[in-house]
C-alpha positions in Angstrom: 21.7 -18.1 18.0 21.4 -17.8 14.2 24.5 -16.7 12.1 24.7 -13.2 11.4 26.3 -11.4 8.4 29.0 -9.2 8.5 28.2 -6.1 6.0 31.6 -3.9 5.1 30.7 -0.8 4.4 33.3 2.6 4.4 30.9 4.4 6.3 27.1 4.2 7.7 24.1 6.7 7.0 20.8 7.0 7.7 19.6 5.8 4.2 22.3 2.6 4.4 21.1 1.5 7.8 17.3 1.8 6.9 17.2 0.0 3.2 19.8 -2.6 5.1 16.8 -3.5 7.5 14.6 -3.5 5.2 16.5 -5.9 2.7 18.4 -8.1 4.8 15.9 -8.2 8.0 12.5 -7.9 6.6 12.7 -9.3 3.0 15.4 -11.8 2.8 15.3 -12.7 7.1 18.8 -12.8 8.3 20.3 -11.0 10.8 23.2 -8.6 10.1 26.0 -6.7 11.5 27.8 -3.8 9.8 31.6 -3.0 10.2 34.3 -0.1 8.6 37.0 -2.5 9.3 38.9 -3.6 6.8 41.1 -6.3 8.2 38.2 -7.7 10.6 36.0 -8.0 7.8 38.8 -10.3 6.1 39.7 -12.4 9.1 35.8 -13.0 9.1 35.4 -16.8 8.3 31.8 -17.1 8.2 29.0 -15.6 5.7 30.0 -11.7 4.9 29.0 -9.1 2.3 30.8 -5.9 1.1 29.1 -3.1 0.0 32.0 -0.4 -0.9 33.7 0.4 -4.2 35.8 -2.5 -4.9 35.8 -5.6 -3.4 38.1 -6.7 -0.4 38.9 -10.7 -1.2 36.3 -12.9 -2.6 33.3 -11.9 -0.9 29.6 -11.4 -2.5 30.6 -7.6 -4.0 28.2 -5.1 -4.4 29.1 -1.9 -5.6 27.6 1.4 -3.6 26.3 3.6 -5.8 26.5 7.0 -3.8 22.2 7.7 -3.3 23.0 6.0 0.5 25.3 8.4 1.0 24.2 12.0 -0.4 22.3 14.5 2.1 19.5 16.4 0.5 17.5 15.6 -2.9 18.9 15.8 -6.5 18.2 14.2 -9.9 18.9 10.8 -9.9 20.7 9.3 -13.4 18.6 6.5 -13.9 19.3 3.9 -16.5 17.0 0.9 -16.8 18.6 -2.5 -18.1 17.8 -6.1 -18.2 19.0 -8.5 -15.5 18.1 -12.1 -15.7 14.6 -10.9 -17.1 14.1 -8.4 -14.1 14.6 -4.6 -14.9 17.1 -2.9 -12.8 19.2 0.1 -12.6 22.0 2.0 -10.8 24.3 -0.5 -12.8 27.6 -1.1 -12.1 29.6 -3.5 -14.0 28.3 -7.0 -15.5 31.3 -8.9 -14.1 29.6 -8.4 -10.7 27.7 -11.1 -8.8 24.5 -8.7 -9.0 25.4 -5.8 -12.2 23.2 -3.2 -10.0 23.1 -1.6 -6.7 20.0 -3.3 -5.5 20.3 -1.2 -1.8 20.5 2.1 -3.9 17.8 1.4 -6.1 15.7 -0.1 -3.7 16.2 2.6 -1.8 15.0 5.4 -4.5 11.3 3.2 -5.3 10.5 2.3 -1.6 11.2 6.3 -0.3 9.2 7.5 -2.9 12.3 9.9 -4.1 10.7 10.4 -7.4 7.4 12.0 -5.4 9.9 14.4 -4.0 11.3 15.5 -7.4 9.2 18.9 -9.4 6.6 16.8 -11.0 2.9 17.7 -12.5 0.2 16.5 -10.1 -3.3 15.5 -11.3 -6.4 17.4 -10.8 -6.8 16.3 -6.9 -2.5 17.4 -6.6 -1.9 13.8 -6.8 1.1 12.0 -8.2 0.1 10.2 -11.3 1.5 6.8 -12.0 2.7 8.2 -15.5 5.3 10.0 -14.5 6.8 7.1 -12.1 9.7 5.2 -13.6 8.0 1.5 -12.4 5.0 3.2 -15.0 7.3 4.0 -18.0 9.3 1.3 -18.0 7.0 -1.3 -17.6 7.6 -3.2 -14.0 4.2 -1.4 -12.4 3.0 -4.8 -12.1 6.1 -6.1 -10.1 6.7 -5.9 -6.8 10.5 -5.5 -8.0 12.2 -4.9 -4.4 10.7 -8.1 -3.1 12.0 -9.6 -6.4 15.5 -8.2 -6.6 15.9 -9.5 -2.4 15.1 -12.8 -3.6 17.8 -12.7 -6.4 20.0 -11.4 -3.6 19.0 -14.7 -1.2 19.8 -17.0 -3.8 23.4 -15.8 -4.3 23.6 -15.7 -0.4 22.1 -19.7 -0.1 24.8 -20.6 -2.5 27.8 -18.9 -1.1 26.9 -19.7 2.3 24.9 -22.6 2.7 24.4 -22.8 6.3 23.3 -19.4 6.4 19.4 -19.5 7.9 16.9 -17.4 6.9 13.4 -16.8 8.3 10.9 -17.5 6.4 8.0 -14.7 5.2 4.6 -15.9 4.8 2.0 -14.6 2.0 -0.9 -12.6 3.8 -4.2 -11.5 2.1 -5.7 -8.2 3.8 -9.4 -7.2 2.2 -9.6 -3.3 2.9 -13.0 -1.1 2.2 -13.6 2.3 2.3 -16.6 3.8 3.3 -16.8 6.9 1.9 -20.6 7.2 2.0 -22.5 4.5 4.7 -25.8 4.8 3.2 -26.6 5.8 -0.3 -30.7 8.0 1.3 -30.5 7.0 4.7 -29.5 10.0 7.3 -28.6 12.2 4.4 -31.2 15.0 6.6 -33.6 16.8 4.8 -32.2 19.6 3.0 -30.3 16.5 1.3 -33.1 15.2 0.3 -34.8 18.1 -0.9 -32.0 18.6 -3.6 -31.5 14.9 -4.4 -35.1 14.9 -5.7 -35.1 18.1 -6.9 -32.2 16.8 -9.0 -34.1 14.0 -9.9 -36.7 15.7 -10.6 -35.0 17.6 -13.3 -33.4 14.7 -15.0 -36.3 12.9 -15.4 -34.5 10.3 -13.1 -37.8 8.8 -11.8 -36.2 5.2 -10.9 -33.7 7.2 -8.2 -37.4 9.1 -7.0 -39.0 5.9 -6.5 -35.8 3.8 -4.7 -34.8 6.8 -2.3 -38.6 7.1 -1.4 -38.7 3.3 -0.8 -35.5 3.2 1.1 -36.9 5.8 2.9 -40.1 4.8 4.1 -38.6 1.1 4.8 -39.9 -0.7 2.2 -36.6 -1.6 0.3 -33.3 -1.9 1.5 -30.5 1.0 1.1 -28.3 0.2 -1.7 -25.1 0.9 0.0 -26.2 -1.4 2.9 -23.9 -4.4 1.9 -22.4 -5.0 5.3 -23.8 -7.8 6.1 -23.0 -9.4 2.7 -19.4 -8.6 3.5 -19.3 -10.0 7.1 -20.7 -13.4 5.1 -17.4 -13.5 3.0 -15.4 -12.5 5.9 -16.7 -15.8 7.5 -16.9 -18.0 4.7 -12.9 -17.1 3.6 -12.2 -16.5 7.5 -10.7 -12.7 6.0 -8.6 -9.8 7.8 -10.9 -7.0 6.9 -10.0 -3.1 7.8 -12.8 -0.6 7.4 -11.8 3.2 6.7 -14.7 5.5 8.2 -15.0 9.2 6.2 -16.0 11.2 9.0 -14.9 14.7 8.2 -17.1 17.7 7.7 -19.1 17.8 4.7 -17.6 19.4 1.7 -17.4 19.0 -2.1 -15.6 15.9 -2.2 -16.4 14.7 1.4 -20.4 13.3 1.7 -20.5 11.1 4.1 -23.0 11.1 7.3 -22.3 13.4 9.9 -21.0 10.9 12.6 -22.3 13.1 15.7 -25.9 13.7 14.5 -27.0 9.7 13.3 -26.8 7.3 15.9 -27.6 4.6 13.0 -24.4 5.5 11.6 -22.7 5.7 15.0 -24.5 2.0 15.4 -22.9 0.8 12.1 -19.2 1.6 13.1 -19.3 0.5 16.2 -20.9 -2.9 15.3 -18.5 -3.8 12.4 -15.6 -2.8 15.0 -16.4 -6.2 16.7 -15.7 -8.0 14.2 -13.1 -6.0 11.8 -10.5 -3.9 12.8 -11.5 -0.1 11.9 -9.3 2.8 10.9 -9.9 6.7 10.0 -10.2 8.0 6.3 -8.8 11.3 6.4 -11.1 13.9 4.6 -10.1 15.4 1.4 -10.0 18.9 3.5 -8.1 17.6 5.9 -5.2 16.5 3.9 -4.2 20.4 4.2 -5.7 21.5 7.3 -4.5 19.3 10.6 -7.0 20.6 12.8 -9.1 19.2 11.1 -7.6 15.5 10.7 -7.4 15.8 14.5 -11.3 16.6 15.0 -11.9 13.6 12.2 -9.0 11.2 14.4 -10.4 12.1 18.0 -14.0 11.8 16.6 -13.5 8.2 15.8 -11.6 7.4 18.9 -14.2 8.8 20.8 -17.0 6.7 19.6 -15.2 3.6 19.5 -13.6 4.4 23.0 -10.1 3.1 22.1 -7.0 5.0 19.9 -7.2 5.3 16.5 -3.9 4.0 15.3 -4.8 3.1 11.3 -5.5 5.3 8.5 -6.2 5.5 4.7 -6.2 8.8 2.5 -9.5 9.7 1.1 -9.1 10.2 -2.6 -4.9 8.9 -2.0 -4.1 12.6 -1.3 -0.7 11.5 -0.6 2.1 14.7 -0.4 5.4 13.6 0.8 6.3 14.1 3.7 3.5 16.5 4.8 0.8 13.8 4.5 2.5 11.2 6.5 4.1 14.0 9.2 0.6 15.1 9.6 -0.5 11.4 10.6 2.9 10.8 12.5 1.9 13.9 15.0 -1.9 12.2 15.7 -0.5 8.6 16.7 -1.4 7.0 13.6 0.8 3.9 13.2 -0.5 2.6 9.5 -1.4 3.9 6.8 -2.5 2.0 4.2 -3.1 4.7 0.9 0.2 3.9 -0.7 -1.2 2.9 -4.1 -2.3 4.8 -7.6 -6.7 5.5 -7.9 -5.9 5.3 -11.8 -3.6 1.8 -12.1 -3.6 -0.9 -10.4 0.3 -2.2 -9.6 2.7 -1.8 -6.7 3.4 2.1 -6.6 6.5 1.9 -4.2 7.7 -1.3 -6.2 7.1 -3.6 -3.0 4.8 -5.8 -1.6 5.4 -6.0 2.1 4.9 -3.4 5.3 7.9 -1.0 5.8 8.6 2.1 7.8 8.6 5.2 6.2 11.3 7.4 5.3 11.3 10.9 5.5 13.6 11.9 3.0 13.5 15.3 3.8 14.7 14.9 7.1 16.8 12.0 6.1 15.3 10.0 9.2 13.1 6.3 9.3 9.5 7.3 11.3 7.6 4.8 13.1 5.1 5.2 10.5 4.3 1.6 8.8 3.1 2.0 4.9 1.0 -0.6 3.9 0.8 -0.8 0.2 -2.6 -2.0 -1.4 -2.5 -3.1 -4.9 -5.7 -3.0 -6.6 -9.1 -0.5 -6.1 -12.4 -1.6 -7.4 -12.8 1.6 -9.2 -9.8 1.8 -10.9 -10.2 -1.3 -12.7 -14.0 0.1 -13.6 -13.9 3.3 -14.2 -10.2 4.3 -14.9 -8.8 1.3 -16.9 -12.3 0.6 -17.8 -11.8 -3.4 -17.5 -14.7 -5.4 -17.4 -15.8 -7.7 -14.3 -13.6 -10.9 -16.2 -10.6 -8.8 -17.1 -10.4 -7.4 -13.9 -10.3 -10.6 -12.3 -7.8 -11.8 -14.3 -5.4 -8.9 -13.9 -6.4 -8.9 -10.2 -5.1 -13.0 -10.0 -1.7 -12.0 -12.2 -1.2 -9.5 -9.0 -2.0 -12.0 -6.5 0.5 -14.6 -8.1 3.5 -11.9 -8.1 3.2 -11.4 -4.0 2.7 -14.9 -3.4 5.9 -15.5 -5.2 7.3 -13.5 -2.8 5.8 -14.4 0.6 4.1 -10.3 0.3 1.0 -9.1 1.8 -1.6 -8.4 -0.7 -3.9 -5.9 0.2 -7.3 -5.2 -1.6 -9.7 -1.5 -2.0 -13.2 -1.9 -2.0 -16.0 0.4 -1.6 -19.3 -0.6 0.0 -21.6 0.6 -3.0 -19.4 -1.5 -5.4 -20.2 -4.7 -4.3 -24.3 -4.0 -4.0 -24.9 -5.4 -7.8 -27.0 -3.3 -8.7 -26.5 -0.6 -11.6 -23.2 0.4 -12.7 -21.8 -2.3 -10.2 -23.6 -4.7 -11.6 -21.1 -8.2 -11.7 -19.1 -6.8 -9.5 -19.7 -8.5 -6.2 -18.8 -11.9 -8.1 -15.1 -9.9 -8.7 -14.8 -9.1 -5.7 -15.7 -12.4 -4.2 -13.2 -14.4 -7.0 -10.4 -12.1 -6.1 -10.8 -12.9 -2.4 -11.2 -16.8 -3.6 -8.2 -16.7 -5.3 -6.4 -14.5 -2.7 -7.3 -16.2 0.1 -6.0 -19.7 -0.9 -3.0 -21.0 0.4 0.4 -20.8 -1.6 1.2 -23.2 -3.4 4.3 -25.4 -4.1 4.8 -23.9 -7.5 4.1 -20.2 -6.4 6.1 -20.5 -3.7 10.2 -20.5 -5.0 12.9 -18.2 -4.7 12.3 -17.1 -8.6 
């Protein structure tokens, strides 16, 4: 049985028990055990931590800032400093081993607190990376929890050296969303009618000519690029999740009715055999559960099996309601944690972890997979090219494999067809999955 470390702490809370696990047990890998006893805690001989206001003998110290143990949601003082190159806050005092409360700061990025704080949402009522504090002081691009356990580690290897740790491993997950399956097939005719009419109008005689080619089978769909995908999911042997959009149709919800094309019905079930597949929550449903239930049991029912994965059309994200909402159907992932206008790590981290309803003050089942990267954010919102993008996209993929993270990828069927405005950007998306599909390597692979 591995050694476990004993944590002093004055008291336990919800908050302290949760970012504990999630520090000690799923980032660093050790196993811990937490005691209010002063005089056991000092008659402990082997490796030990204190987390309390002042330090008991000459243990690793870290001082509690009091976030762990408040009840309820208030404005957080936060004061960003430098600390061996890393930004941190909560600070304490610099004669510490670590000048921070890493658990209470941790604690405040991977809960989302600022998300629960008054804030001005976007057009679609989204949180906008502007107003997060990763955004504004510049560590967007740094999976900074992941970053700040590995600092911890280190101080933990060398004051206890037969200490042993289990060892994370770097993942690569490619994700797509399929908002829309086809781009002119089973749209139905009153769909048509208004997309030529449209046409029609704006002189748009190329679109004319490709949907009635597409449409009388002489040219291929545009948005059919699935077997292209299942090609790189071969040739890079990839973990691939689809998202299927199968809500009603609505103003920002055009995909194919799933109950009246068996071609689409064909397509979800065929790319299920081969990838695991997930609901995409309709923009309407993110405030309506009925109807996220009709989208989750329509899914289920085609595919025969529960639906237990999920992704946010357009990011709606609220917190909680959002992930209560999924909690309710079964859902057991969710993988929407991330900005549609920057690319970066929006809860600060780069690994799976339960999440925390801070209004309740209680961990959920609920496992939040962070992605870290959409195709049309690098496009269309920080208007990269197909070369910057790759390179940004490669900076990202270096900072989890640093860490032994997950890095998880958003792509779109229509984006990788190369044709029009995605033009180039199959060869991103394929160099990204290059570069995040090879293995770690000796020099990305250190406690920083």
């Amino acid at each position: 049985m591995n050694e476990q470390l004993l944590v002093y702490t004055d008291k336990s809370t919800p908050r302290l028990r949760y970012i504990f696990d999630l520090i000690l047990k799923d980032l660093i890998g050790i196993d811990y055990k937490i005691t209010h006893d002063k005089a056991t805690f000092k008659n402990h001989t082997e490796s030990r931590l204190s987390y309390s206001d002042q330090c008991i003998s000459d243990e690793p110290f870290i001082f509690a800032s009091r976030i762990l143990f408040e009840k309820g949601i208030e404005d957080q003082q936060i004061n960003v400093f430098d600390w061996k190159g890393f930004p941190v806050f909560f600070g304490t005092h610099p004669k510490y081993m670590m000048p921070f409360d890493i658990f209470g700061a941790s604690f405040y990025l991977v809960c989302r607190y600022e998300e629960y704080l008054p804030h001005i949402k976007d057009e679609h009522m989204r949180f906008s990376p502007q107003q997060s504090i990763a955004f504004q002081k510049g560590f967007l691009n740094k999976p900074i929890v992941n970053i700040w356990a590995q600092e911890l580690k280190k101080i933990l290897v060398q004051k206890f050296p037969s200490l042993k740790f289990r060892e994370g491993h770097y993942k690569y997950i490619s994700t797509f969303d399929i908002d829309s399956a086809y781009a002119y097939r089973e749209k139905g005719l009153m769909r048509h009618v208004g997309a030529f009419s449209l046409a029609l109008f704006t002189l748009n005689f190329k679109k004319i000519i490709e949907r009635f080619r597409v449409l009388i089978g002489l040219e291929a769909d545009p948005y059919n690029t699935y077997e292209w995908q299942l090609s790189i999911r071969n040739k890079y042997h990839l973990k691939q999740i689809y998202f299927f959009l199968v809500g009603d149709y609505g103003e920002y919800d055009k995909n194919i009715p799933i109950e009246g094309s068996r071609r689409f019905q064909t397509l979800i079930k065929s790319i299920a055999d081969y990838a695991d597949v997930g609901v995409h929550p309709s923009y309407a449903s993110n405030k309506n559960k009925d109807q996220l239930r009709k989208e989750i049991r329509r899914l289920s029912k085609l595919l025969k099996r529960e639906v237990t994965k999920s992704r946010q059309h357009f990011l709606k994200i609220t917190f909680p309601d959002t992930y209560r909402n999924l909690l309710e159907f079964d859902i057991q992932e969710d993988y929407s944690l991330g900005y549609a206008s920057e690319i970066g790590f929006r809860a600060s981290i780069c690994s799976p972890f339960n999440f925390y309803d801070l209004d309740l003050d209680i961990e959920t089942k609920l496992k939040l997979i962070p992605f870290m990267l959409m195709d049309g954010t690098m496009k269309d919102y920080m208007k990269l090219s197909p070369e910057e993008s790759i390179k940004r996209a490669k900076e990202l993929v270096d900072e989890v494999k640093a860490v032994n993270g997950t890095f998880v990828t958003l792509w779109h069927n229509q984006s990788v067809n190369d044709r029009d405005a995605w033009k180039g950007w199959r060869n991103v998306y394929e160099a990204i999955v290059d570069y995040a599909s090879q293995p770690v390597s000796n020099s990305q692979n250190v406690i920083r």
